[in-house]
Each structure stands twice: as C-alpha cells, then as structure tokens.
N, CA, C and O atoms as CSV, one atom per row, in Angstrom:
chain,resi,resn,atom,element,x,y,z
A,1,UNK,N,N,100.898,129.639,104.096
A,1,UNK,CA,C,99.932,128.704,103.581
A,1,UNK,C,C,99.683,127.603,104.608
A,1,UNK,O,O,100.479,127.355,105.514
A,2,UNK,N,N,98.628,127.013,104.430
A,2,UNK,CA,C,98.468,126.712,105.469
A,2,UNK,C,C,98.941,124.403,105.087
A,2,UNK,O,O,99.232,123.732,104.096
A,3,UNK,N,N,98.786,124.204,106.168
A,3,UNK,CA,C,99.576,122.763,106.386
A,3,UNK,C,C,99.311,121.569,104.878
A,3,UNK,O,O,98.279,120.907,104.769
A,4,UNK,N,N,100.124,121.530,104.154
A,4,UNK,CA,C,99.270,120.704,102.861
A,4,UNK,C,C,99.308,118.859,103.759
A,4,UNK,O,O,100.005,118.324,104.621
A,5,UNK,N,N,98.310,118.525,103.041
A,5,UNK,CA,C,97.549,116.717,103.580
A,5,UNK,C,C,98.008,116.287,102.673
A,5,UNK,O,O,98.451,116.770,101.631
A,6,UNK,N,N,97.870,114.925,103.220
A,6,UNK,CA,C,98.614,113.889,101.892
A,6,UNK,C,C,97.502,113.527,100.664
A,6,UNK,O,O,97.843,112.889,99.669
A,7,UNK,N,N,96.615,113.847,100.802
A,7,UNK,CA,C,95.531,113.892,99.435
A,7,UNK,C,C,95.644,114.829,98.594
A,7,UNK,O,O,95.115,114.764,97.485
A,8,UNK,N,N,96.467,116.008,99.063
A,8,UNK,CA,C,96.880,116.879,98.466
A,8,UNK,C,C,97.722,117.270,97.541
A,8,UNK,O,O,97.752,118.158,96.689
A,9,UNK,N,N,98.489,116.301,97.939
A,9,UNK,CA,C,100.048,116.090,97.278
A,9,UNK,C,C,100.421,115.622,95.957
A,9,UNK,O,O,101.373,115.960,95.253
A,10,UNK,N,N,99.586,114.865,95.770
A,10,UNK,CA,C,99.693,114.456,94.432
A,10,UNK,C,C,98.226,114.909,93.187
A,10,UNK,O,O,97.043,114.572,93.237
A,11,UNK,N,N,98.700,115.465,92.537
A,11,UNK,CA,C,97.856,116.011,91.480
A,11,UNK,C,C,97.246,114.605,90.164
A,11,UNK,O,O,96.078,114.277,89.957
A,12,UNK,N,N,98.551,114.027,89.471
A,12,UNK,CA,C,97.801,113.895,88.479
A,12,UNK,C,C,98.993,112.404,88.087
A,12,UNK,O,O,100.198,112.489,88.322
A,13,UNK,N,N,98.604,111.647,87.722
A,13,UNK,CA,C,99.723,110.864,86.699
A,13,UNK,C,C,100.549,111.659,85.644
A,13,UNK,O,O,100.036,112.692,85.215
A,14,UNK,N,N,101.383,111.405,85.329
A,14,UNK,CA,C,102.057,111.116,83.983
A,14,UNK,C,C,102.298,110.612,83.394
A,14,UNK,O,O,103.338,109.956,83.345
A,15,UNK,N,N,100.764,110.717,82.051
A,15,UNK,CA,C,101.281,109.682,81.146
A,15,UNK,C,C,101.728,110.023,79.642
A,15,UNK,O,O,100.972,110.310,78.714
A,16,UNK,N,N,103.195,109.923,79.610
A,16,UNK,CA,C,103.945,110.159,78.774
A,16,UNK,C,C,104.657,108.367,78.174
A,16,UNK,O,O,104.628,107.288,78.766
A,17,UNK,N,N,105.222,108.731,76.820
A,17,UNK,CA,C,105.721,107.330,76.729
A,17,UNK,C,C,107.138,106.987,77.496
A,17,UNK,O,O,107.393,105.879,77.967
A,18,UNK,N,N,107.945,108.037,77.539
A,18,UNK,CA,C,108.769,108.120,79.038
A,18,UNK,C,C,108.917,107.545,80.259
A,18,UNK,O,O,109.896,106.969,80.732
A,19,UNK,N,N,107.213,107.885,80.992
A,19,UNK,CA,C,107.340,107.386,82.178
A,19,UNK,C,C,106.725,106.277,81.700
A,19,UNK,O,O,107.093,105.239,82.251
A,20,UNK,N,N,105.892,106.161,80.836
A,20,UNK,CA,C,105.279,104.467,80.432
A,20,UNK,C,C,106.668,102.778,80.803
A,20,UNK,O,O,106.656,101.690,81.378
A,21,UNK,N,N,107.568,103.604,80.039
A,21,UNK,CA,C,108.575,102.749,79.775
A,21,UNK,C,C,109.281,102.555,81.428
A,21,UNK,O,O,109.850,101.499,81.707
A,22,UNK,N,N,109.179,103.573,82.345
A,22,UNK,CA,C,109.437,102.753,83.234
A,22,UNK,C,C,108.832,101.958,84.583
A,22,UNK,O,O,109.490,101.713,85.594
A,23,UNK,N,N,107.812,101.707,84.421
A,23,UNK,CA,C,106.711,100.913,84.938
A,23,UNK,C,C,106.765,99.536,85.062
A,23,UNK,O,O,105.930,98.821,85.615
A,24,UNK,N,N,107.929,99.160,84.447
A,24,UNK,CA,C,108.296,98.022,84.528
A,24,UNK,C,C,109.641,97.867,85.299
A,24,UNK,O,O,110.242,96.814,85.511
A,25,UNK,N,N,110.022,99.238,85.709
A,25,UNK,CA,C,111.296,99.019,87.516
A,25,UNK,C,C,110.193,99.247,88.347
A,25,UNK,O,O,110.484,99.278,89.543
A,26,UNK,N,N,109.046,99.412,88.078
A,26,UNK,CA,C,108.382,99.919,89.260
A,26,UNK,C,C,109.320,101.491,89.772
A,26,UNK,O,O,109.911,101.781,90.812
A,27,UNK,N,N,109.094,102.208,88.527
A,27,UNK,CA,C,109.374,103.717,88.546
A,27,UNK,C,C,107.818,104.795,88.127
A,27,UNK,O,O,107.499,104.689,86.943
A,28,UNK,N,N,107.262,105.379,88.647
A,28,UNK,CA,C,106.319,106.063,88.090
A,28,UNK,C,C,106.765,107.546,88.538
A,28,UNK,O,O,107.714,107.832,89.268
A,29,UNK,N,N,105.673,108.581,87.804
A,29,UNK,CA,C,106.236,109.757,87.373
A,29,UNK,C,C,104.705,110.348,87.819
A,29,UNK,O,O,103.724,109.921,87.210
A,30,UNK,N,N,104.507,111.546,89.124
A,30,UNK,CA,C,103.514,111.977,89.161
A,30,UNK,C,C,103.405,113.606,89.182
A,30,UNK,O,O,104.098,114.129,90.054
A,31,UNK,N,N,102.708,114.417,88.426
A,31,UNK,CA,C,102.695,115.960,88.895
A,31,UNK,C,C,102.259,116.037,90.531
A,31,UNK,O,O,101.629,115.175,91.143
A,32,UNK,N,N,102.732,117.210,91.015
A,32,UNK,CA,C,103.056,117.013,92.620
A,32,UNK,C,C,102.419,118.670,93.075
A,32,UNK,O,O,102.220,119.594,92.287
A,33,UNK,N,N,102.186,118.677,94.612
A,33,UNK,CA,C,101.653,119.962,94.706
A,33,UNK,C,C,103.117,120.837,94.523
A,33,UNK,O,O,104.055,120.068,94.733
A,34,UNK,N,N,103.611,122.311,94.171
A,34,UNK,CA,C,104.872,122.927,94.338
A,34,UNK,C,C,105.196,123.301,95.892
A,34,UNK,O,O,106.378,123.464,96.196
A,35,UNK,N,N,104.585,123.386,96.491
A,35,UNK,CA,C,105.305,123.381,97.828
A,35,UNK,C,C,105.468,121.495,98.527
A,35,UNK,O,O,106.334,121.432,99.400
A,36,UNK,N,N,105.007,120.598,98.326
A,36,UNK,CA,C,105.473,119.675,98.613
A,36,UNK,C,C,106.841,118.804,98.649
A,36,UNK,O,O,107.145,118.152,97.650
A,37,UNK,N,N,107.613,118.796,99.730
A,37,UNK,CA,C,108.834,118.284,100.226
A,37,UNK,C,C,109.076,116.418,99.688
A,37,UNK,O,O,108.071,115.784,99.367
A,38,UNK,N,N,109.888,116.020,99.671
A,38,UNK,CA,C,110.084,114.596,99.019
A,38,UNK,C,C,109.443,113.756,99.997
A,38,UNK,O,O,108.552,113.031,99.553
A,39,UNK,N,N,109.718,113.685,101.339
A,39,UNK,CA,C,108.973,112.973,102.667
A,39,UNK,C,C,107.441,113.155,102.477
A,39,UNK,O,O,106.862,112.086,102.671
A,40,UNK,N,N,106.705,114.057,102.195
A,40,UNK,CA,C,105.069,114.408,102.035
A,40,UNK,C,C,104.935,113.532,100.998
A,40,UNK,O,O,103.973,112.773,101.110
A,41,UNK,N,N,105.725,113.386,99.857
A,41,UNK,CA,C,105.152,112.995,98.459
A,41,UNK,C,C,105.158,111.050,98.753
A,41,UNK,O,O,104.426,110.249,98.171
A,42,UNK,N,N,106.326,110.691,99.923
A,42,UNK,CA,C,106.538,109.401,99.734
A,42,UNK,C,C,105.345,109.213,100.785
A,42,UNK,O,O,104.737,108.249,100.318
A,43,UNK,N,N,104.942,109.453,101.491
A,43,UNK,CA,C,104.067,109.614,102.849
A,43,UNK,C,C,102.445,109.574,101.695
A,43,UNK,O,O,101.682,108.624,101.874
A,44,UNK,N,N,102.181,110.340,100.908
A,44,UNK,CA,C,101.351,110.414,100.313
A,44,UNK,C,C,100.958,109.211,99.383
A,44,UNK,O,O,99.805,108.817,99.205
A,45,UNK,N,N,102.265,108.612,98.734
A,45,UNK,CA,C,102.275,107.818,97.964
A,45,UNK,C,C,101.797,106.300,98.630
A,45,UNK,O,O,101.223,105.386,98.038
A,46,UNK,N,N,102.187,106.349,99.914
A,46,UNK,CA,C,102.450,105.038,100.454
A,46,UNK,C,C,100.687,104.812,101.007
A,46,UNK,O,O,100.173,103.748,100.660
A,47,UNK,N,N,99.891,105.710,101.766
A,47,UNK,CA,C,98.692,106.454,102.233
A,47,UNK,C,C,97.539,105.841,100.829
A,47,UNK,O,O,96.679,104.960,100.812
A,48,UNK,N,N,98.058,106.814,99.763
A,48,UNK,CA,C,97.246,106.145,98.925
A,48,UNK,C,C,96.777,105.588,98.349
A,48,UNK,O,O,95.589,105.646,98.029
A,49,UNK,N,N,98.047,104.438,97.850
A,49,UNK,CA,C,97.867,103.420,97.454
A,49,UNK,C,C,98.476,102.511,98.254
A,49,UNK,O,O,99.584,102.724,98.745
A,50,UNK,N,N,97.612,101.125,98.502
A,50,UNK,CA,C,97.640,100.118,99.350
A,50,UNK,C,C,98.643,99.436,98.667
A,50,UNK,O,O,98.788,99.461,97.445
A,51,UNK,N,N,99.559,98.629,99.716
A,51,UNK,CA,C,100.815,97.933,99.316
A,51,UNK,C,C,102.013,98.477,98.699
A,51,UNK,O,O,102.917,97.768,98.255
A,52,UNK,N,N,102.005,99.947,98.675
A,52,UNK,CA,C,103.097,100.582,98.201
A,52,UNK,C,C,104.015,100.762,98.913
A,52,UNK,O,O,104.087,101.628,99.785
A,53,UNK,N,N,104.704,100.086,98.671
A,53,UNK,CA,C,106.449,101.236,99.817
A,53,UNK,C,C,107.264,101.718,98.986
A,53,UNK,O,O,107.617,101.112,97.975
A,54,UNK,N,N,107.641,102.812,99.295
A,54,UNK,CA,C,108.569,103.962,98.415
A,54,UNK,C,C,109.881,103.626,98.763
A,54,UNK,O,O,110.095,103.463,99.965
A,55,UNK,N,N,111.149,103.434,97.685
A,55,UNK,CA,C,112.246,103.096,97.908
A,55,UNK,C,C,112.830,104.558,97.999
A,55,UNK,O,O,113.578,104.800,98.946
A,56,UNK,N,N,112.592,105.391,97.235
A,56,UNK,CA,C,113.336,107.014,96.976
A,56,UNK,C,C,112.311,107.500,95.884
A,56,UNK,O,O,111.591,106.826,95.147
A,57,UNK,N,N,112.485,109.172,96.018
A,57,UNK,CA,C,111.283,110.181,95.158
A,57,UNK,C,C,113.074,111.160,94.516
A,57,UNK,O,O,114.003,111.683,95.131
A,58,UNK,N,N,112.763,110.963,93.059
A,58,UNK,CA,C,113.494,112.753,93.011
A,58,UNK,C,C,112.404,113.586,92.457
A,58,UNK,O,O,111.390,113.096,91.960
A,59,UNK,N,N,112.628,114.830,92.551
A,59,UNK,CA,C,111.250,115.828,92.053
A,59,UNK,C,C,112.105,116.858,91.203
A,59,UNK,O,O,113.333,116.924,91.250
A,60,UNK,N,N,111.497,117.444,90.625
A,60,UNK,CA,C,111.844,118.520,89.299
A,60,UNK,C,C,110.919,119.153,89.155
A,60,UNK,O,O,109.819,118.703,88.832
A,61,UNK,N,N,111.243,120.604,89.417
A,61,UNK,CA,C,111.206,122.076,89.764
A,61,UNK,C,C,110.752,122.934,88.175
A,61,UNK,O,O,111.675,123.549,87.641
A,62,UNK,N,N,109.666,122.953,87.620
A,62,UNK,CA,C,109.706,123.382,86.402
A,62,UNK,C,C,108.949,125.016,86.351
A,62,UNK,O,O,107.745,125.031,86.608
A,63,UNK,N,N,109.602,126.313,86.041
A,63,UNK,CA,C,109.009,127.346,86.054
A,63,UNK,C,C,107.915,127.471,84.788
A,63,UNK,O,O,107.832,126.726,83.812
A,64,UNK,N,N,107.197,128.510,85.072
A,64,UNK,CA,C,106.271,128.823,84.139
A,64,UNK,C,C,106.306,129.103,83.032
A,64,UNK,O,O,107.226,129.920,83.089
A,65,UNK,N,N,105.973,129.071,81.829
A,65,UNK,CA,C,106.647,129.441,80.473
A,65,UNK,C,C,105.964,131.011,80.087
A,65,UNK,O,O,104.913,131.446,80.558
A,66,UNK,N,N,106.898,131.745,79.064
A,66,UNK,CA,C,106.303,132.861,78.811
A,66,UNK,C,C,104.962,132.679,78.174
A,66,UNK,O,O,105.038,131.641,77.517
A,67,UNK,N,N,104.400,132.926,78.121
A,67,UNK,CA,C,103.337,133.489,77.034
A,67,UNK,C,C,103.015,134.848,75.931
A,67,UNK,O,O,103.488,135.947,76.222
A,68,UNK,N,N,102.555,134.756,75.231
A,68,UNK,CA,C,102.155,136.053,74.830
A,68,UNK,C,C,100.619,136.096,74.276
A,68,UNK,O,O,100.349,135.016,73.751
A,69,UNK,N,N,99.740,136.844,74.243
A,69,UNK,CA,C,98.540,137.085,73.331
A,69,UNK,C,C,98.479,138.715,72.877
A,69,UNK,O,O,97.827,139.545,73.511
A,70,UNK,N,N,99.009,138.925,72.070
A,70,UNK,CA,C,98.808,139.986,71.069
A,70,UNK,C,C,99.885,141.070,71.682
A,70,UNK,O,O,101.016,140.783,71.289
A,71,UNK,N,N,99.868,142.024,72.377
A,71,UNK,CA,C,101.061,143.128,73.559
A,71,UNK,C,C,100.976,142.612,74.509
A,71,UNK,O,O,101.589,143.192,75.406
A,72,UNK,N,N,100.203,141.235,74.961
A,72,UNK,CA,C,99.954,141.148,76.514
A,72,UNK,C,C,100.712,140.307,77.105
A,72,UNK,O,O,100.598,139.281,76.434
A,73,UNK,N,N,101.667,140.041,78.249
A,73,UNK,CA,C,102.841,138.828,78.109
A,73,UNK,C,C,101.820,138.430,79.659
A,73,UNK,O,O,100.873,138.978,80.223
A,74,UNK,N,N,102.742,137.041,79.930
A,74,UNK,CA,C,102.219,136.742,81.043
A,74,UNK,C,C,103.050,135.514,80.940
A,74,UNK,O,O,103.638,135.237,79.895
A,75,UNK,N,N,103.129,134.538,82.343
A,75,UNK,CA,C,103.571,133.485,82.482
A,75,UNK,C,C,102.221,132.372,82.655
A,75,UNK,O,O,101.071,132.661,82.985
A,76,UNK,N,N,102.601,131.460,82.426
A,76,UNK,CA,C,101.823,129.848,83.118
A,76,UNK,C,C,102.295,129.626,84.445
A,76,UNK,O,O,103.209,130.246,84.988
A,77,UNK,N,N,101.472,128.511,85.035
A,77,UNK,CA,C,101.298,128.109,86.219
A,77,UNK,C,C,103.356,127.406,86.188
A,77,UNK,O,O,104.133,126.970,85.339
A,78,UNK,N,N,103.376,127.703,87.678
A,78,UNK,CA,C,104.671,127.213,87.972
A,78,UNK,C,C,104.370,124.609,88.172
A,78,UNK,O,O,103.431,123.920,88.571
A,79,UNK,N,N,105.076,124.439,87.892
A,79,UNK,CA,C,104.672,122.754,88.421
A,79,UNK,C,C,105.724,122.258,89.013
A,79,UNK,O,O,106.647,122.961,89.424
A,80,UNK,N,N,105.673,120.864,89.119
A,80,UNK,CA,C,106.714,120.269,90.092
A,80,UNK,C,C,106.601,118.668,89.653
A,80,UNK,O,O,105.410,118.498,89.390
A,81,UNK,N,N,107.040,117.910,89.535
A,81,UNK,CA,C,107.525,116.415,89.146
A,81,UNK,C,C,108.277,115.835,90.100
A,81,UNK,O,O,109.238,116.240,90.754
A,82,UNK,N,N,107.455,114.433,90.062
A,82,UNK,CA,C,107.766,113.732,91.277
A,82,UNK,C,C,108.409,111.908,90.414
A,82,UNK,O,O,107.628,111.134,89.861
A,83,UNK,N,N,109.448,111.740,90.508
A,83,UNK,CA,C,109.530,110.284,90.504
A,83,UNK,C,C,110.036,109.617,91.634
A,83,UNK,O,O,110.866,109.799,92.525
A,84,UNK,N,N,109.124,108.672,91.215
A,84,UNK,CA,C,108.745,107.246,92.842
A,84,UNK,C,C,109.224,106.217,92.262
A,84,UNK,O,O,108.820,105.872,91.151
A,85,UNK,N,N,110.257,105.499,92.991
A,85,UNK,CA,C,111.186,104.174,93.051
A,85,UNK,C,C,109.918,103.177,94.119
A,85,UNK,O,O,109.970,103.170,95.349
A,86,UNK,N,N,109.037,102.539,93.431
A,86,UNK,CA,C,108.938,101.282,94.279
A,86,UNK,C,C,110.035,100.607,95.111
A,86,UNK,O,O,111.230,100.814,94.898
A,87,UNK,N,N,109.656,99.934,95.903
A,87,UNK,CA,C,110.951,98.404,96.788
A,87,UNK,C,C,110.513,97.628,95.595
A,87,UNK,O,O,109.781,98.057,94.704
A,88,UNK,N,N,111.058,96.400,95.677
A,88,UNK,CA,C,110.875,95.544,94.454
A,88,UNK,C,C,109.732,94.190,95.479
A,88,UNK,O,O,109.027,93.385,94.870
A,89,UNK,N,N,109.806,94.237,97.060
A,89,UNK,CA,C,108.617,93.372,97.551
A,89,UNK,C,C,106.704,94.464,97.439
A,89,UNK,O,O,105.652,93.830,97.519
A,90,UNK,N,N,106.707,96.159,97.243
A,90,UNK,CA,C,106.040,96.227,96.978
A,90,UNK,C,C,104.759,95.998,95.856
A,90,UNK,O,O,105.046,95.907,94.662
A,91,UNK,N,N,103.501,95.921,96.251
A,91,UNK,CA,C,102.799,96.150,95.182
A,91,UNK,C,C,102.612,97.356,93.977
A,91,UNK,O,O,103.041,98.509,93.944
A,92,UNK,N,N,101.645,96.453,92.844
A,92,UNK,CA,C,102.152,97.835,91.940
A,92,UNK,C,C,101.397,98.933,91.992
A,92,UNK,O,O,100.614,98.622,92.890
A,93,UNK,N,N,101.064,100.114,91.609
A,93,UNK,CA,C,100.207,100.771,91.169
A,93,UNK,C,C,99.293,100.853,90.455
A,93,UNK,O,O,99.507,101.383,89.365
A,94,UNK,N,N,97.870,100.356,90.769
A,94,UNK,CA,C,96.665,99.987,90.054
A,94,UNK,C,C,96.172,100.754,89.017
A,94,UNK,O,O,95.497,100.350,88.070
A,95,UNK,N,N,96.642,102.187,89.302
A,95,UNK,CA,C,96.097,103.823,88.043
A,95,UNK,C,C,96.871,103.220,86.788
A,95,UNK,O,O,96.532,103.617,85.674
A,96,UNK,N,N,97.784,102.383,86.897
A,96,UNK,CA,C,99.065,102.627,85.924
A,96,UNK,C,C,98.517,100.784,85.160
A,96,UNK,O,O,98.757,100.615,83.965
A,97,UNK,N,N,98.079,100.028,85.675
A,97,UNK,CA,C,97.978,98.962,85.516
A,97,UNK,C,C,97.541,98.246,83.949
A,97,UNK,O,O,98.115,97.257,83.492
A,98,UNK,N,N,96.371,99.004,83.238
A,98,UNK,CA,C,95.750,98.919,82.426
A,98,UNK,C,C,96.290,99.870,81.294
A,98,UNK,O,O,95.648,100.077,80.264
A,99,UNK,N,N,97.061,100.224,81.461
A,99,UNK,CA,C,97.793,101.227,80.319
A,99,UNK,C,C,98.831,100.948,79.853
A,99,UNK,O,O,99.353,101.690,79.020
C-alpha cells in the first residue's frame, strides 16, 4: 500500500459519553486509519490542529464483527482507536469544543 499522509490518518471523532468525560485531561478519542503507527497519528494530530502537542497516543486494534443475513455470513470492516494525551501548555481541540 502505498505511503499513508497525515490527512489520512485520522478518520472521525469519537463521540461517545466516555470519551466526552475525558476532555477535560485534555484526553480525546479518535477512529484512526488501520495501518497507521502511533508516531503518524501524533504527527497527524499535531499538523492538524493548530497549538496541539501530543503528550502520548495508545490505539486499540478492534476486528470485524460476524454478521449474518439469512445463510450468508460475512464480517464488518476491521477499525482502530486512537487516544491522544494533550501536554497540559497545549491548546485544546476546537471539533470537541462546543459539545
């Protein structure tokens, strides 16, 4: 595959009441591309939003779930989870701000 970019890297927020609650360590929770490494995701994070510095990322590896429709089985898409530790001199995250 070919080289993933840092616009790439990050898919989507998570907004769960979970990661809601920790937005106030300056912890957020983002779906991530599955081949993306922890260095791409903090590199990405920092790139995209202005005033961010990343203290540490852990990510979580989630396989596809079964499915079924009638004899026919199949799996879902494989995903990946990313949590981002702000520094405590960075700024916050503006997506997350109003929620």
């Amino acid at each position: 595959m070919a080289a993933i970019q840092y616009y790439d890297v990050i898919l989507k927020p998570v907004l769960t009441e979970k990661s809601m609650n920790g937005i106030g360590e300056k912890k957020y929770t983002f779906l991530v591309h599955t081949e993306a490494n922890k260095s791409q995701i903090k590199e990405a994070v920092e790139k995209m939003f202005a005033g961010a510095k990343v203290a540490r990322v852990n990510t979580v590896n989630y396989d596809g779930k079964n499915k079924r429709r009638g004899a026919t089985t199949g799996k879902t898409a494989k995903t990946k989870k990313a949590v981002v530790w702000l520094t405590k001199d960075s700024k916050d995250i503006e997506i997350f701000a109003g929620l």
